[in-house]
Each structure stands twice: as structure tokens, then as C-alpha cells.
N, C-alpha and C positions, 0 to 999 in steps of 0.2 A: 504576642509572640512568646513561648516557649524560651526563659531565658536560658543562657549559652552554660549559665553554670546548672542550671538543671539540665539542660539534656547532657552534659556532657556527666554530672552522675548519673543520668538513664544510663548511659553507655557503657561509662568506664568501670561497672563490678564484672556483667557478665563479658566484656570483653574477654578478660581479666583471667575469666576462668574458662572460656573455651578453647577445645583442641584443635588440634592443626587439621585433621578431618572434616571438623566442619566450618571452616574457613573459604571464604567466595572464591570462586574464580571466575572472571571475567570470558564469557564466552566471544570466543575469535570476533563471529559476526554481529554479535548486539542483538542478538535475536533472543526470547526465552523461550524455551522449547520442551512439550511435554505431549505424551503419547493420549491422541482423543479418539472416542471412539461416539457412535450416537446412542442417546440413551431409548430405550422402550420402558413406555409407561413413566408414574411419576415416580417419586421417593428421592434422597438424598444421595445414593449410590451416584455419583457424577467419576468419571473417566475425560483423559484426555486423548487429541491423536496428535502424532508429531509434531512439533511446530507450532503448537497451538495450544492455550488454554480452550475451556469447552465452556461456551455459555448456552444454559439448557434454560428453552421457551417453558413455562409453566403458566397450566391456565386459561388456554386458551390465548396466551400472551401479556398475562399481567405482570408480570414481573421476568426478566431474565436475572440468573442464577450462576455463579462462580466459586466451583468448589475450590479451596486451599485447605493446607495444611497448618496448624500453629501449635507451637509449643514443641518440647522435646522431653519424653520422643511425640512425633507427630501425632495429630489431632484431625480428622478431615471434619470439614464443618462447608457449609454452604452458604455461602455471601448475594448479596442482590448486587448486582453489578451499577452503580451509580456516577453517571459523567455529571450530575448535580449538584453534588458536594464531594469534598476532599479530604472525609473525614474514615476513616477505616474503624469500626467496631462491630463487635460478635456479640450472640449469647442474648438476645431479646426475652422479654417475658414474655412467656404462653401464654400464661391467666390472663393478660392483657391485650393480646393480639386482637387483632380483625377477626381472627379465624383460629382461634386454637388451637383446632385439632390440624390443624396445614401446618402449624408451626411445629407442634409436637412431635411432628413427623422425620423432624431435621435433627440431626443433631448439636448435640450443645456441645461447647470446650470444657472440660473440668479443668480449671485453674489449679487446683492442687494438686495436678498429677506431672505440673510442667518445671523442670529442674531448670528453665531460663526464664522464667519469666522472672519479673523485675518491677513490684510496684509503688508507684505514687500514690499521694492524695490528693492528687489532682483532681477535679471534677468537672465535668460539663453536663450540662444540661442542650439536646443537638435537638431543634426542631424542624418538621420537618410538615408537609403537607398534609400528610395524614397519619401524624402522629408524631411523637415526642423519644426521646431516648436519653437516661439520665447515666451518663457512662463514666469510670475512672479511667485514668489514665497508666498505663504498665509498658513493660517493654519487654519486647517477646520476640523471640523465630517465629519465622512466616514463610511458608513455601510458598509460591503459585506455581504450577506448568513444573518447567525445570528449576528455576530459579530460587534458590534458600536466603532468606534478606536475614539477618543478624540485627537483634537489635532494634528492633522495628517497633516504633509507638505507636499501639494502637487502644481502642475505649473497649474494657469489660463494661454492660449494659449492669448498673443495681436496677434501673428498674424503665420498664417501656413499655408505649400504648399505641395498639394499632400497628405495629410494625411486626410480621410475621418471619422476618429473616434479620441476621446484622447485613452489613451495609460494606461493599466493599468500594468506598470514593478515589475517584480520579479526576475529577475538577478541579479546574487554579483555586491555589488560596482566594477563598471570599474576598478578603479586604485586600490583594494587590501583595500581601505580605503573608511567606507562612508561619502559624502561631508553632509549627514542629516541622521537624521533617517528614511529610507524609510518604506515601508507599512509592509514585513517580522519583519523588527528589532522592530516596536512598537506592532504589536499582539503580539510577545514577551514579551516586557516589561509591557503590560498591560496585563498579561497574559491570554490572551486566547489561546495561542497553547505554547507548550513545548520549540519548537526548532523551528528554521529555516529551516522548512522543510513544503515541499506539494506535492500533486500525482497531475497526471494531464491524461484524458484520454479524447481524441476529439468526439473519435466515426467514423464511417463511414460515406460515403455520402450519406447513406442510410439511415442515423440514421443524423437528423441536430444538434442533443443537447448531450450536454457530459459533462465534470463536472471538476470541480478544486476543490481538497479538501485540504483546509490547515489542517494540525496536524494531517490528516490521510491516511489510503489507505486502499480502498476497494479491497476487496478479491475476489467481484464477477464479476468484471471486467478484469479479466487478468487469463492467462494460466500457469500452474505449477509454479516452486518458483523465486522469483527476482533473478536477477544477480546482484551483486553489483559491480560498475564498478569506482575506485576512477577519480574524476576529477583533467586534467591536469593540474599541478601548474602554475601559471600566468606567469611565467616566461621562460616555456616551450611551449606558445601558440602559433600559426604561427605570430598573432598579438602585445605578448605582454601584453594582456587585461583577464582580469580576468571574462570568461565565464563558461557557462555549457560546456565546452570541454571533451569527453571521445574520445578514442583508436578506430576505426574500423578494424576489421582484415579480413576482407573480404567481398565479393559484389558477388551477383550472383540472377540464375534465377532458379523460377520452372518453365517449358515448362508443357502445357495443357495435358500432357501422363503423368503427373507427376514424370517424370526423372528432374535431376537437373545438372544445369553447374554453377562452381563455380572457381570463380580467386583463383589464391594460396595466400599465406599468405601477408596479409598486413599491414602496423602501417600506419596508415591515423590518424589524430587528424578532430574529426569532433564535431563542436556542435548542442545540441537539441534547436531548437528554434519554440516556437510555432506563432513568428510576421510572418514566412516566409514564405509564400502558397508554393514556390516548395522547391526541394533540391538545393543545390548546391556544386557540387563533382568535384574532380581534374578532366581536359581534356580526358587526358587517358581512364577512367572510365566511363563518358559522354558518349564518342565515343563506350567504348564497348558496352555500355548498348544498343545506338540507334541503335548499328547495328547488333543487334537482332531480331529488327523488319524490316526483308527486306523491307516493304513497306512503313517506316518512309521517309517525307519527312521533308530536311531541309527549314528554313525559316532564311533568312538571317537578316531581317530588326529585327526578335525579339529575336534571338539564338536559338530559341525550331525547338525542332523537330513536325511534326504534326503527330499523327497517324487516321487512320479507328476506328471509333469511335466503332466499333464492337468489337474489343479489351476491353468494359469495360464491356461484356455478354461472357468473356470468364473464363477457367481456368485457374489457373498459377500467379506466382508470383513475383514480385522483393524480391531478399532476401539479408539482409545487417545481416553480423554475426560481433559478438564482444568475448571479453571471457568469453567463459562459454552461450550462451545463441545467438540464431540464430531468426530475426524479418522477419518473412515473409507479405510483402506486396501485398495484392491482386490486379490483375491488375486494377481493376473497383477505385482503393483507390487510386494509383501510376498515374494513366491517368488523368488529369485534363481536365474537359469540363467546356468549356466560348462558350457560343452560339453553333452554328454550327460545332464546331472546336472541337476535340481533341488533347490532348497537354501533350507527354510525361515529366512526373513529375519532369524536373532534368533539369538544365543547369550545362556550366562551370565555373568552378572557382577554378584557383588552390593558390589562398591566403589564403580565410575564406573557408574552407569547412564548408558546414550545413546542416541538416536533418531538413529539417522544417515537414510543414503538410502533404506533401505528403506521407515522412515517420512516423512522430508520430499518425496518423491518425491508424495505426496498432500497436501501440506501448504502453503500460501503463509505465507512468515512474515518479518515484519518486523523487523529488530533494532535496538535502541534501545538505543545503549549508555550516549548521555547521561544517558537519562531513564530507566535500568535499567528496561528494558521488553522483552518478544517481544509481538509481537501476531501471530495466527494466525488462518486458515482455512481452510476446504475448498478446495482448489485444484480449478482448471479454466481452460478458455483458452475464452472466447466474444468475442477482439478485443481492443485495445485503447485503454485510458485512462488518462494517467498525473496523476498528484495528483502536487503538492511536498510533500514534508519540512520542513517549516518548524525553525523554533529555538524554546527556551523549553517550558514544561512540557508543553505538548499539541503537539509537535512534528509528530507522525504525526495525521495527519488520523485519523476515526472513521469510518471509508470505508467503504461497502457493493458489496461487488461484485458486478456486471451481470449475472455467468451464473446461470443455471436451478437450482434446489434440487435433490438429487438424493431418489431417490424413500425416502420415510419405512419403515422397518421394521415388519411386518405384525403383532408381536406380540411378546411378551418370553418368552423360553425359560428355562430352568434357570439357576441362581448358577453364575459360571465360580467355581470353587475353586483360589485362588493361595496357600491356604494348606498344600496336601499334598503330599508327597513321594510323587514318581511316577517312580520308576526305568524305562526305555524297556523297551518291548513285545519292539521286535522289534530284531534288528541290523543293519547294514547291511555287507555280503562284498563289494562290489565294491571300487574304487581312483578318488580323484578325483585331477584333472587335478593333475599337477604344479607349484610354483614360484603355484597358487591363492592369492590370500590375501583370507580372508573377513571383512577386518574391521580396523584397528590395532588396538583394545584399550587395558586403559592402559598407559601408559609404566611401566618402571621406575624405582621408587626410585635415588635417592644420585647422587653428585658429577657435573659436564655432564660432557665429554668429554675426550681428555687435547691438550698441547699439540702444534702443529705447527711445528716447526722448521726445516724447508726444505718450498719446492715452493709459496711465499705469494706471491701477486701484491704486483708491484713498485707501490710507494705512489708517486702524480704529482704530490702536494700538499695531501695530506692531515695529519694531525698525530694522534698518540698515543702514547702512554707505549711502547708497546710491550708492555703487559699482556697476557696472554690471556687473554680473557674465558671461556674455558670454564672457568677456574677458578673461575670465581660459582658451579658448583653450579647454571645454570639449565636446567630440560629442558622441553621442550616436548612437546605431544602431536597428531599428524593423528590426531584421535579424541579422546584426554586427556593431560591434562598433570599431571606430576608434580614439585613443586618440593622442591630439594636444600636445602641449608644454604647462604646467598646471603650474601656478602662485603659489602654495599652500600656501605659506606665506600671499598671500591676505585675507587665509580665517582661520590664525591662530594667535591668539592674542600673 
């Protein structure tokens, strides 16, 4: 943890020197609020509309995308919106990326052009599924939507691999405790929202734009009333690590007659994560799923299965049920397309289970970190209407939302069987796209990253020991997070 006399020099120079202008004001309702509009095409130009931050689909769905503002005067720069880690950093290396030229595209923060920023020599080394980020630590203005946080500790990237965007985290502190005040805990304290709470809805891939709302949720986006589903305690998690973890009790399909097959009862711990373009489900469940599609071929070199891309003009659905509240996945949302190629939405993994985007893409879901809660529903957009987030144990309103029921399943078909081993039918001979990546995954075990000795942004009055924090051993995950053997005495007085 981030000791109290360091952050409190994070804070107290550019307090110090800021104007009465640009001082918070707590919005009446706890809502943050900024004008969205939808984007065409790709590029970094992100817009909001009222009420709303704008998270923009890119990819086909590999990533959703949040633009803020940082530094003063402002910066617009594009973040990956990540409920996987809780780590907020900008400014990745291009040379390094997946995809250079996607990266290049975005813009970068120039550091020396920002009259608040504030930095340490802090360091972290943040890993992550597919890929690493070696970032210092500073203290900067940070806009999102309406909202100007003062002050705000976030990581300049020296240097990172595989990551085409920085990262912009809203997951609980990994280890239960935060090593800083991340971006949740200071709208707090500067109160512009109530609680530690935000809705999060992607949209379809029909739809590229969709929204993060911190302190609310909109009604017109989601079908009948949340489910509230309490989050597994950290010491109940496959991991260990203190994620958005809730219960799944079952998996199953609508077939295009609208009959439905559905596994019997099951406790899976899975988390929602929006870093992660597919899912990833115990083996078992993998295998049932793919082998729904007789004509699913496997591909060995990258774990997916490929299917006839005709599959995403059909009817029918993946359906993942929890308690109280049943998430149907249309196939066109579940099918990931990268070029040519169709790519059922799921590998395995029977460590970290996760519902990323392929399932939250049909999903509205609330996170409540105060009151260890998701609340979920069937997503849809019929308009909107936002509800506040209040404080205190019923924080999140018991909201019902406005859109149409979608139509009821005609009949119950055959037990899906997640219990057999089902080695793939057929194989798949072609070549998918190069520098693809379907997924983070979880991170690797052991020690954060190694120290950085030159090439560290010059500190303007900031204050620290000079330690590098990548020697905590902490690692982060866009997808899952894997905690190392962590010093904590290093970082308490």
C-alpha cells in the first residue's frame, strides 16, 4: 500500500497551487455526466452523450475503449476500459504492441506539456495476460465524461509489450487492500458519486458505442429488474484475488426453433471482465458448447474453435443462467469475427473462469464494490433513464428496466452434458489472421517486473524513497490477475 506520507506529498504541492476554478464540485445527484454521441468508423476521435461516458466497440469487439482527458490543459487520449484490474495507466509503447500500427493511431499524453502533473519514482512493473507494462507512478488531473478528479495517481508506461492501449481499471484492490487511491476511491472522496459503484453496458456489434456510468444506471438499457448477485469473498476465489467474481449455475443454448438445452445445476465461480474479448469457461463446458455446432472446426495452434460465419445471421442463443436471472447471448454477439474467420466466443480454462465481452456484450451490469454486489440483466437500449447510486447498504436502486421482454423459449430440449469429454470432430487447415489475440487469459504466476534504471521521467515535486515497486511481486491482469509474494512492509511506514 502506497504510504500515507507519500501520497499525502502526491497531493499536497499541486493542491497547493490550484485555482478556485478548477476545484470539484459535487454533482447534486452522483451521477457523472458527459455529452455521447456514436462513433463511425475507427480512430481515437471518441465523443460523449449526456449522462454518459462512451465506451467505443473496436475490432470487431476486442477491446472496448474510454476516452478521458489528463493533464492541464487537457489531453484526450483513449484508455481500454478494464473491470480486471485497478490499475489506471496511459502512454504504451507502439514498437511493442500487438499491432503497432492500431496503437499509433491513438493518441499519446505528452507529459511535458502538463502544468499538474506531479511525479515519483515510483515504479511498477503491471502484468497482465497478454502482455506486461513497466509504468512510474505521477499525480495528474484526469477528466472522464463530466467529472475533473484532482490529483489523481495514475502509471506513465517507460516501457510495454503487447498492449495496444493504457488501461483504464475499476476492479477491487487485488489483495483486499488499496496500495493508492485508485480512480473509484477518489470520485468518492471528491465527491462526485456516492459509492463505489458503476453500470457498464458494451452494446452489440451492431451497435459500436455503449457506455460506463459511474454513480448510475440506466433503466433504458436493460430488461425487467436486476438480479443482485453478492460477489465471492477473496478468499473463496479460484485465485485468491479479489475480483468481480459471482456463482454461475448454469450454461445452455437457444436452438433457432426456439427450444432450449440447458446443463443441470451448477456452482462455477466466474468473473465479469470487460479487458477480455472472449469468455473463458472450465474444459468441460468449452467442449459442450463447441460441440453444438457439428460443423465447428478446431484449430489447434490458437484453442478456438472456428465456425460458418453464417451463424451470426441466424437465430438462437448462448445462455448463461445465475440466481434468479437467465443472460441470453445472441449468436451474432457469442461468434467473434477477425477478418475472414469466425471464432466461437469461448476457450478453456479451468483456473480463472471469465465472461468477458462476448458475454457482457448482452449483459447490463452493475458493480458494487462497496456493498460486494453485481447486479445484472438482460441488456437492450429502448431510451434513456438514469437512477442515482446512492450510499449505504441498498446503494443501487432495485431498478426495472423499460425495454420489451424478449420472446420466451417454445420448449425445453435435451440436458446439455458438461460433464464429458469430447475431443473435436473435425480440424481446422486454414491460417488465422496474424498478431489475432483472442483473449488475455490469466496472467502468469511469480515476481512483478524487473527494475528500470534509466529512461524514468524526471520527478517536479513529488517525493519517494526511490524503491521500485515492481519489486512487490504485484501483477495485474486485463482479464486476470495473478498475485506474487508482496513485500507490504515496503510500502508502510
Amino acid at each position: 500500500m502506497l504510504p500515507v506520507i507519500l501520497a499525502a506529498s502526491l497531493l499536497a504541492p499541486a493542491a497547493a497551487g490550484a485555482s478556485e476554478p478548477n476545484r470539484i464540485v459535487a454533482r447534486g445527484d452522483g451521477i457523472i455526466r458527459s455529452p455521447v454521441r456514436q462513433i463511425a468508423g475507427s480512430g481515437p476521435n471518441l465523443r460523449a452523450r449526456q449522462n454518459e461516458v462512451e465506451v467505443q466497440n473496436q475490432r470487431f469487439g476486442t477491446r472496448y475503449g474510454v476516452e478521458i482527458e489528463i493533464g492541464t490543459p487537457p489531453q484526450k487520449i483513449t484508455l481500454i476500459l478494464d473491470t480486471g484490474s485497478p490499475n489506471t495507466w496511459i502512454n504504451p509503447v507502439c514498437e511493442t504492441a500487438n499491432l503497432p500500427s492500431d496503437c499509433a493511431q491513438f493518441a499519446q499524453f505528452n507529459y511535458e506539456k502538463s502544468s499538474t502533473l506531479n511525479v515519483t519514482d515510483y515504479v511498477d512493473t503491471l502484468r497482465y495476460g497478454i502482455g506486461n507494462a513497466t509504468v512510474q507512478y505521477v499525480s495528474e488531473t484526469v477528466t472522464i465524461g463530466s467529472a475533473t478528479i484532482e490529483n489523481q495517481i495514475i502509471g506513465i508506461a517507460l516501457e510495454s509489450h503487447k498492449i495496444p492501449l493504457g488501461i483504464l481499471g475499476v476492479s477491487p484492490p487485488i489483495l483486499g487492500v488499496n496500495e493508492y487511491p485508485y480512480i473509484l476511491d477518489t470520485m468518492v472522496d471528491q465527491g462526485l458519486i456516492k459509492s463505489r459503484a458503476f453500470s457498464v453496458d458494451l452494446r452489440g456489434v451492431d451497435n459500436p458505442t455503449g457506455a460506463i456510468i459511474f454513480g448510475g444506471v440506466d433503466t433504458g438499457k436493460f430488461i425487467g429488474k436486476l438480479a443482485k448477485l453478492p460477489i465471492i469473498p477473496q478468499d473463496e476465489t479460484p485465485s485468491g484475488a479479489d475480483r468481480y467474481y459471482v456463482t454461475m449455475t448454469g450454461v445452455g443454448l437457444t436452438l433457432p426453433d426456439g427450444s432450449i438445452v440447458q446443463s443441470e445445476e451448477l456452482a462455477v465461480p466466474v468473473f465479469l471482465d470487460t479487458g477480455a474479448t472472449l469468455s473463458h469457461l472450465p474444459t468441460r463446458i468449452f467442449e459442450a458448447l463447441a460441440a453444438s455446432f457439428p460443423d465447428a472446426l478446431y484449430d489447434a495452434d490458437s484453442g478456438f474453435y472456428i465456425l460458418p460465419c453464417d451463424y451470426t445471421d441466424m437465430a438462437g442463443s448462448i445462455d448463461f443462467y445465475f440466481a434468479g436471472k437467465t443472460i441470453r447471448v445472441p449468436l451474432n454477439e457469442f461468434v467473434w469475427q477477425n477478418g475472414a474467420y469466425c471464432i466461437l466466443g469461448v476457450s478453456p480454462e479451468d483456473q480463472e473462469p471469465i465472461l468477458g465481452d462476448t458475454f457482457l456484450r448482452a449483459a447490463y451490469v452493475v458493480y458494487d464494490q462497496d456493498n460486494r454486489n453485481l447486479h445484472i440483466a438482460q441488456a437492450a437500449n429502448c431510451g434513456t433513464n438514469l437512477v442515482a447510486i446512492g450510499s449505504g447498504a441498498n446503494a443501487v436502486p432495485s431498478s426495472t428496466g423499460q425495454c420489451t421482454e424478449l420472446p420466451t423459449p417454445t420448449g425445453k430440449g435435451n440436458t446439455l452434458d458438461v460433464t464429458a469429454t469430447r475431443p473435436p470432430v473435425g480440424t481446422f487447415t486454414g491460417r488465422l489472421p496474424t498478431g489475432m489475440e483472442g483473449g488475455p487469459g490469466p496472467a502468469q504466476s511469480g515476481p512483478g517486473g524487473t527494475s528500470v534504471t534509466g529512461g524514468a521521467l524526471q520527478p517536479t515535486g513529488g517525493s519517494g524513497s526511490g524503491e521500485n515497486a515492481a519489486e512487490r511481486g504485484i501483477e495485474v491482469g486485463l482479464g486476470a490477475v495473478v498475485l506474487g509474494v508482496v513485500n507490504l512492509l515496503a510500502w508502510v511506514l
